[in-house]
C-alpha positions as a Markdown table, in Angstrom:
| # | Residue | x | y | z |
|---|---|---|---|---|
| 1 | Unk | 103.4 | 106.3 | 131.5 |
| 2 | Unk | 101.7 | 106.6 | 128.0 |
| 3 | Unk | 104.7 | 104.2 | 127.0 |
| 4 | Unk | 104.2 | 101.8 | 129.1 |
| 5 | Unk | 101.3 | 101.4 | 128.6 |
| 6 | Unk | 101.9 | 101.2 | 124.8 |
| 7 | Unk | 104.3 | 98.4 | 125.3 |
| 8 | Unk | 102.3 | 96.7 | 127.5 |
| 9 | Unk | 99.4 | 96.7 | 125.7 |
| 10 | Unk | 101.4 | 96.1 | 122.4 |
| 11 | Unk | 103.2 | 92.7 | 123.9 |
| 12 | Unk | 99.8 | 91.2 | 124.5 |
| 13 | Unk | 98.3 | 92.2 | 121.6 |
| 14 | Unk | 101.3 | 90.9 | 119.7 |
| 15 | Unk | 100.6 | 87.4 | 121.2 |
| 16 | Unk | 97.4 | 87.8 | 120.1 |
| 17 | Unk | 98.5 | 88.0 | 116.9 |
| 18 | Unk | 100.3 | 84.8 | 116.8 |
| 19 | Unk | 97.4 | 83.0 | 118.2 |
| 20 | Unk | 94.9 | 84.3 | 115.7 |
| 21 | Unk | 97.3 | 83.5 | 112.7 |
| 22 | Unk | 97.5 | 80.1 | 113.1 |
| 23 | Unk | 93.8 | 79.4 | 114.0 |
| 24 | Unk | 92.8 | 81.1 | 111.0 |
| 25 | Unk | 95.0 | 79.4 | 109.0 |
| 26 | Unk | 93.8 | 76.0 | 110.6 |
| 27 | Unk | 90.3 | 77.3 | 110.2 |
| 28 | Unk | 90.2 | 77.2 | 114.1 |
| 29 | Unk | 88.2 | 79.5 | 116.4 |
| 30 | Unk | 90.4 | 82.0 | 117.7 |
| 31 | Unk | 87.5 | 83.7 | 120.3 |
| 32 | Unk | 86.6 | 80.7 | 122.1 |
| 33 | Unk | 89.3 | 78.1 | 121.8 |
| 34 | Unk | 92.3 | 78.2 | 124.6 |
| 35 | Unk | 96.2 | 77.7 | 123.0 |
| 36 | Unk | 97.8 | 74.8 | 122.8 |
| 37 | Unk | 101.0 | 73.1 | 121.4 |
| 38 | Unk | 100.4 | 73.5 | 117.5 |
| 39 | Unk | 102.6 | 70.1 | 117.1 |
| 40 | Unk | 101.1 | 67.8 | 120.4 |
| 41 | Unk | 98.1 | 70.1 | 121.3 |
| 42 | Unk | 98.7 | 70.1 | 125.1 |
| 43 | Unk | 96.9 | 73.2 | 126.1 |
| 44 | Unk | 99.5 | 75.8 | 127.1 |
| 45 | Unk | 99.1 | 77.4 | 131.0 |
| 46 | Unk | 99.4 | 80.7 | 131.7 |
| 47 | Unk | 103.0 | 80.6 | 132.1 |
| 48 | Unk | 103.5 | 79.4 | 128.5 |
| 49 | Unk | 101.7 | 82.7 | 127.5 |
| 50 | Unk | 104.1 | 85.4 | 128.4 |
| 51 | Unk | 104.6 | 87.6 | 125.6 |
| 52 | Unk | 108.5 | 87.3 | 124.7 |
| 53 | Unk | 109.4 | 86.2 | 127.9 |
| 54 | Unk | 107.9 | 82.2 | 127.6 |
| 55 | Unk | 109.5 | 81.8 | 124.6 |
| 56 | Unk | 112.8 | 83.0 | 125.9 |
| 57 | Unk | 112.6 | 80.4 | 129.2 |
| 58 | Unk | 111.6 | 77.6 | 126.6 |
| 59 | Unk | 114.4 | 78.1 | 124.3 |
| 60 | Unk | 112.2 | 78.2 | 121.4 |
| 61 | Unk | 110.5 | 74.7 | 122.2 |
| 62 | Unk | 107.2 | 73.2 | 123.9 |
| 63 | Unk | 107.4 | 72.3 | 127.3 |
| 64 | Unk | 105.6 | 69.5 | 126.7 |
| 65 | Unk | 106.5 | 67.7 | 123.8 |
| 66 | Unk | 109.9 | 69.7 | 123.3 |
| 67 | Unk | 109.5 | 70.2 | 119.2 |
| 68 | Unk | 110.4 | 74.0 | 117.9 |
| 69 | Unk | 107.6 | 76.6 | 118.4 |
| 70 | Unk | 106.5 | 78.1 | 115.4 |
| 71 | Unk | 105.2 | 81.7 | 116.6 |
| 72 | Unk | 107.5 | 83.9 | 116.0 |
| 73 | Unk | 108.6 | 86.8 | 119.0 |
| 74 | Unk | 109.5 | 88.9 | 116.5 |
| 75 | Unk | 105.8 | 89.2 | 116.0 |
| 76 | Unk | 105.3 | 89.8 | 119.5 |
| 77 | Unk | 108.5 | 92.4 | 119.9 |
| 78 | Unk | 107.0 | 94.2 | 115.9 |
| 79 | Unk | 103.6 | 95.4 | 117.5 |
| 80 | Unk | 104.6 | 97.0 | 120.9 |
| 81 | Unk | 107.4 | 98.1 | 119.0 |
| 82 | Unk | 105.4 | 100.0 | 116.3 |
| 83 | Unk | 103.2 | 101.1 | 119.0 |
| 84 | Unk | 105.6 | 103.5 | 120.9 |
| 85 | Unk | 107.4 | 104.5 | 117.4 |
| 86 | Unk | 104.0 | 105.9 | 115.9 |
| 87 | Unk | 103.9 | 107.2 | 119.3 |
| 88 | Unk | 106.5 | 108.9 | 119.2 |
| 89 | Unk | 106.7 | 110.3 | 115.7 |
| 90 | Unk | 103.0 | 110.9 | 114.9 |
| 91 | Unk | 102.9 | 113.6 | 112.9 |
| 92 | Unk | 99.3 | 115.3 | 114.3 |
| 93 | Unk | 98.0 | 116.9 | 117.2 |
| 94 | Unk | 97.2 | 113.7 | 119.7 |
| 95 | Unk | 93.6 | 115.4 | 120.4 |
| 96 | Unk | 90.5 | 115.4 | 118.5 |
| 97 | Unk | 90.7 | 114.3 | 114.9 |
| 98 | Unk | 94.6 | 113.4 | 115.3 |
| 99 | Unk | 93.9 | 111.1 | 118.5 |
| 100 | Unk | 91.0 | 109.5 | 116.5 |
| 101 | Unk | 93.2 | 108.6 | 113.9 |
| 102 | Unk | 96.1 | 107.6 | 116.1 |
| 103 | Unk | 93.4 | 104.9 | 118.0 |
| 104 | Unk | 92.7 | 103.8 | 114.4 |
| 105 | Unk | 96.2 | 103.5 | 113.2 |
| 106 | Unk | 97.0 | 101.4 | 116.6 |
| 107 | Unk | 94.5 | 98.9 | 115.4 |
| 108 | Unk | 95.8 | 99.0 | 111.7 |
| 109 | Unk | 99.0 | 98.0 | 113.1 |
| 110 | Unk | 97.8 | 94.6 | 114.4 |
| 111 | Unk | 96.3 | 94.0 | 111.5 |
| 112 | Unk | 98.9 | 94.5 | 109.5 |
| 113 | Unk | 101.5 | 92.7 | 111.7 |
| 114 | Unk | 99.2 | 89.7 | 111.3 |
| 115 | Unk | 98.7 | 89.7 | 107.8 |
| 116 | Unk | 103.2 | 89.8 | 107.7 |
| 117 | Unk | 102.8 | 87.4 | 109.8 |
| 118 | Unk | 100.1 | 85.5 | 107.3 |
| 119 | Unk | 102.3 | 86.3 | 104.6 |
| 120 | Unk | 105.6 | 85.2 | 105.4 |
| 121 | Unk | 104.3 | 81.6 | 106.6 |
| 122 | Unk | 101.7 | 80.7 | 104.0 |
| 123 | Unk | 102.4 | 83.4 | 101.7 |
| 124 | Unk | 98.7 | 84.6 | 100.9 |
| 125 | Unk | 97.1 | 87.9 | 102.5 |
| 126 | Unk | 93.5 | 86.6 | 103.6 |
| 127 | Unk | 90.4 | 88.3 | 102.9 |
| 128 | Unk | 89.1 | 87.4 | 106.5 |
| 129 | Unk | 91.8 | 90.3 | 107.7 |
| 130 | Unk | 92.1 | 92.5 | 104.3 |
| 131 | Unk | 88.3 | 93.2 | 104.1 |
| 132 | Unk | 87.8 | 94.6 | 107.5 |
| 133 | Unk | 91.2 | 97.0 | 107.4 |
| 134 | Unk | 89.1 | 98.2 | 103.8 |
| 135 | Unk | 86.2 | 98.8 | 105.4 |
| 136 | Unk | 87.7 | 100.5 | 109.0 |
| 137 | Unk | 90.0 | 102.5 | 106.0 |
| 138 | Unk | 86.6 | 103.8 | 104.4 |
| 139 | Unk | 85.5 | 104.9 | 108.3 |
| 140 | Unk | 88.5 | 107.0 | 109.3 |
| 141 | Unk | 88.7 | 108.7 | 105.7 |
| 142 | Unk | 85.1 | 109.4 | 106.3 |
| 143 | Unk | 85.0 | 110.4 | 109.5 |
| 144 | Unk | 87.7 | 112.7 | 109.5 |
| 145 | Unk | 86.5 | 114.4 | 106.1 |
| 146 | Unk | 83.4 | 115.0 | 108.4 |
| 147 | Unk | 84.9 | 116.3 | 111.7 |
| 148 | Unk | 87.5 | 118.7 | 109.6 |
| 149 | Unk | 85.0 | 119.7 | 107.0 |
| 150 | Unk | 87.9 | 119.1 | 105.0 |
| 151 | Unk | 86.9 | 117.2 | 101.9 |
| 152 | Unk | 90.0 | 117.5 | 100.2 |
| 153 | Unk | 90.9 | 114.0 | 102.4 |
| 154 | Unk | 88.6 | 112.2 | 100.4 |
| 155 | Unk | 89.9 | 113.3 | 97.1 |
| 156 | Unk | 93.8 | 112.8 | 98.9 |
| 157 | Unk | 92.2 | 109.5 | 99.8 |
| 158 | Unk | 91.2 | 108.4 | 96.2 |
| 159 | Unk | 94.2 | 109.7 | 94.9 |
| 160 | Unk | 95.7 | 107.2 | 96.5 |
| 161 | Unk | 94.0 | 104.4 | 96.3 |
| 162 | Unk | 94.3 | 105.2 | 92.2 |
| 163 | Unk | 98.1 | 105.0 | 92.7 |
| 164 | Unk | 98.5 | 101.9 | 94.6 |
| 165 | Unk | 95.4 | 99.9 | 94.0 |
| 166 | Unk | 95.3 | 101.1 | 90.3 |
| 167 | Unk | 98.7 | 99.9 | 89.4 |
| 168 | Unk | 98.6 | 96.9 | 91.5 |
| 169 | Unk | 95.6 | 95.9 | 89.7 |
| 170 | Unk | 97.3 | 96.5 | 86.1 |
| 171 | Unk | 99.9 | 94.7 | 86.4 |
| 172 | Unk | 97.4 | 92.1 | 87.7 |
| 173 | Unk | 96.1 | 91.9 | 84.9 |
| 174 | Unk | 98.8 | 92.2 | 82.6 |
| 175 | Unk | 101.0 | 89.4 | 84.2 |
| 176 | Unk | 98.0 | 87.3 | 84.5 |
| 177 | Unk | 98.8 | 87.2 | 88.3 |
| 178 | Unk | 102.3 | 86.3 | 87.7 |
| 179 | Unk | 103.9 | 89.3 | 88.7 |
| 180 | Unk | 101.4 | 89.8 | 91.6 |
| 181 | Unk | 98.9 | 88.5 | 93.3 |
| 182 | Unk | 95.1 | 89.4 | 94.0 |
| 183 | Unk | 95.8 | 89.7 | 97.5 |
| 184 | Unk | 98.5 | 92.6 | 96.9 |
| 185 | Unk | 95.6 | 94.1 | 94.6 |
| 186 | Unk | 93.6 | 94.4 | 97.7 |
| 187 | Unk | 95.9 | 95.5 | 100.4 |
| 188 | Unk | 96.6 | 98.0 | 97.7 |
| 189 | Unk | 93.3 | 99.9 | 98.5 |
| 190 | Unk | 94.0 | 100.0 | 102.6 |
| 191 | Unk | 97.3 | 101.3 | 101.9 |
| 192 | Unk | 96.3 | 103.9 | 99.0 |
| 193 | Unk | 93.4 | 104.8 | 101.6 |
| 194 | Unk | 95.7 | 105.6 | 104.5 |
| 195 | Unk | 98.6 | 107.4 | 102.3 |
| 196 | Unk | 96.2 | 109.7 | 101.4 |
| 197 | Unk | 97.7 | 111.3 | 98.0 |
| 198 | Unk | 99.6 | 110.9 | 94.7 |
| 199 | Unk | 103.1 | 112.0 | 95.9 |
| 200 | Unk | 102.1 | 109.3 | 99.2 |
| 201 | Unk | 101.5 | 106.6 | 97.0 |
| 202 | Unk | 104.6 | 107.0 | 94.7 |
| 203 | Unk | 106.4 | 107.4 | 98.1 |
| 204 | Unk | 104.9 | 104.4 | 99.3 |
| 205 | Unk | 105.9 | 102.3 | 96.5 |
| 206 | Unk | 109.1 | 103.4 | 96.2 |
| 207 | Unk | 109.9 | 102.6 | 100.0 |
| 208 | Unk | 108.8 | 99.2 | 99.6 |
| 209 | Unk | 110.0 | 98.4 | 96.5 |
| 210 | Unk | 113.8 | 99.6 | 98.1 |
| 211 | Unk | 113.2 | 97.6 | 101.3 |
| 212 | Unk | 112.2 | 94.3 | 99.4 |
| 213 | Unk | 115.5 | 95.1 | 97.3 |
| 214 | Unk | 117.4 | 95.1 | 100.7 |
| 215 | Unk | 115.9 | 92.1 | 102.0 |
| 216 | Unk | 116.4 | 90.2 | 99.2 |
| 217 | Unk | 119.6 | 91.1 | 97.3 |
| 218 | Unk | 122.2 | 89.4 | 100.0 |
| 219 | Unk | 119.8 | 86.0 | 99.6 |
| 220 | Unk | 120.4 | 86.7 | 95.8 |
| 221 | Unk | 124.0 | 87.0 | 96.2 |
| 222 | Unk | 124.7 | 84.4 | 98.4 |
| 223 | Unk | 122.7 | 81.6 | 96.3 |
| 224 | Unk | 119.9 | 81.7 | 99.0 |
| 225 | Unk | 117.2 | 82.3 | 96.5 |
| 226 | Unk | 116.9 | 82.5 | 92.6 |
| 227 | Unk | 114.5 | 84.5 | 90.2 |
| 228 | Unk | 112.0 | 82.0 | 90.3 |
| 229 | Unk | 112.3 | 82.6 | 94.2 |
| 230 | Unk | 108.9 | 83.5 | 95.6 |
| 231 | Unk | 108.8 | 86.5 | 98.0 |
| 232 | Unk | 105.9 | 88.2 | 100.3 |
| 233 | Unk | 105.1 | 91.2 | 99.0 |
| 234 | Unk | 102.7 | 92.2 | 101.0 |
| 235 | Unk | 105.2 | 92.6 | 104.5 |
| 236 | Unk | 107.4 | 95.5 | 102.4 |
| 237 | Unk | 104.4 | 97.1 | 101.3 |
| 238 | Unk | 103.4 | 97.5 | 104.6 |
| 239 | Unk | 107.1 | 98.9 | 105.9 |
| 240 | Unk | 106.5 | 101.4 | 102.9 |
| 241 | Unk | 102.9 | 102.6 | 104.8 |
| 242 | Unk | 104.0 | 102.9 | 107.8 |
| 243 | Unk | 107.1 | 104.9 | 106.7 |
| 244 | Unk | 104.5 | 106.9 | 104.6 |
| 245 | Unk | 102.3 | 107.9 | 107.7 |
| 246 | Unk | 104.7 | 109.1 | 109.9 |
| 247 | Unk | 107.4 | 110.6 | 107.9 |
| 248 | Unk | 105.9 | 110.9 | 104.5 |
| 249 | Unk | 105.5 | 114.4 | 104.5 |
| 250 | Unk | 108.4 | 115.0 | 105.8 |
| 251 | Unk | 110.4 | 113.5 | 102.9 |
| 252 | Unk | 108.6 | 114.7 | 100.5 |
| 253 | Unk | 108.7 | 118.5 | 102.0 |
| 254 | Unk | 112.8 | 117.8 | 101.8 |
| 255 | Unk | 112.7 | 116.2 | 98.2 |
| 256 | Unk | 110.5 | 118.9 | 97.1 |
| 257 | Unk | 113.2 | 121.5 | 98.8 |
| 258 | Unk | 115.6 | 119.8 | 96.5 |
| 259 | Unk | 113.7 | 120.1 | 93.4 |
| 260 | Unk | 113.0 | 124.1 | 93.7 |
| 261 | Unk | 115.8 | 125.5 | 95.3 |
């Protein structure tokens, strides 16, 4: 039951997603304003709006004016998606502090699936969604330093935000934002706060520095893209959190098993 509800709370937040990418992009208001056709702006009914399922029945193209539809179902499929796996693999007690954190981490998913979403259209991570996940960050790490009386989560917390953040923001300044970009620099501090630790945020790095070798290796290989090639950062930072979060502690119990055996 708690899965279904997941998933179906997760498609239509995932449509949600698309929705608010695009206004905020076209400097649109996403509370007020009803969908429409990005290319004729025909407003959509509601049986353009079913999460997957519209764009399936379409083909991938506006009823009305037939050109390609630019959301993406992936985005819709991603959110559900990552809803029932952090379901399934959250690695606390889904009661008191542990459910608080899991409500949380449900909303950091959106937001984080919308600014992949940002990132791999436009390639930019906007402040308008980075500054609120800093600040909702700041809450939980708070808030769950309070209710545990644990205060080693805030040190864990600025532990990681050092790693991330701190050499983000180095080679910042180093490359003169070649290498990369302000936005990274800030996204660094959500994900430093939410890895909570120094191992976390080497983990963290690693895992997304591997997956954005994956992803962009056969592209390489095939003559797809060059050096010069520019590549979202921000979307494999993101895998490398959410691997962090849920299994983090797992991997880094077996490396450490390794190590000292």
């Amino acid at each position: 039951m708690i899965l279904l509800l997941l998933v179906g709370l997760g498609l239509i937040l995932g449509s949600f997603v698309n929705a608010f990418v695009w206004r905020l992009h076209e400097g649109r208001d996403w509370v007020r304003e009803r969908s429409e056709c990005t290319h004729c702006h025909h407003t959509l009914a509601p049986k353009d709006l079913i999460p997957v399922l519209s764009w399936l029945s379409l083909r991938g193209k506006c009823r009305y004016c037939h050109a390609k539809i630019h959301d993406n179902p992936l985005t819709e499929i991603a959110v559900p998606a990552l809803f029932v796996i952090s379901y399934l693999a959250w690695p606390l007690a889904l009661t008191g502090a542990g459910l608080f954190q899991f409500v949380l981490w449900c909303i950091f998913i959106v937001g984080f699936v919308a600014l992949a979403a940002y990132d791999f259209r436009w390639f930019l991570l906007p402040n308008k969604i980075v500054f609120p996940l800093i600040g909702l960050a700041i809450v939980q790490v708070a808030v769950v330093a309070v209710w545990t009386m644990n205060w080693k989560v805030l040190v864990a917390a600025l532990l990681g935000t050092l790693v991330v953040a701190g050499i983000f923001y180095l080679l910042f300044q180093v490359s003169h934002g070649t290498w990369i970009g302000g936005g990274d620099v800030k996204l660094g501090v959500v994900l430093g706060l939410l890895a909570g630790g120094f191992l976390e945020g080497f983990l963290l790095l690693f895992v997304a520095s591997l997956a954005a070798l994956v992803a962009t290796v056969p592209a390489l290989l095939q003559g797809k893209a060059g050096r010069k090639s520019h590549v979202p950062f921000g979307p494999f930072l993101i895998i490398g959190l959410i691997v962090v979060v849920l299994f983090g502690h797992r991997i880094i119990a077996w490396y450490s098993g390794l190590i000292y055996v």
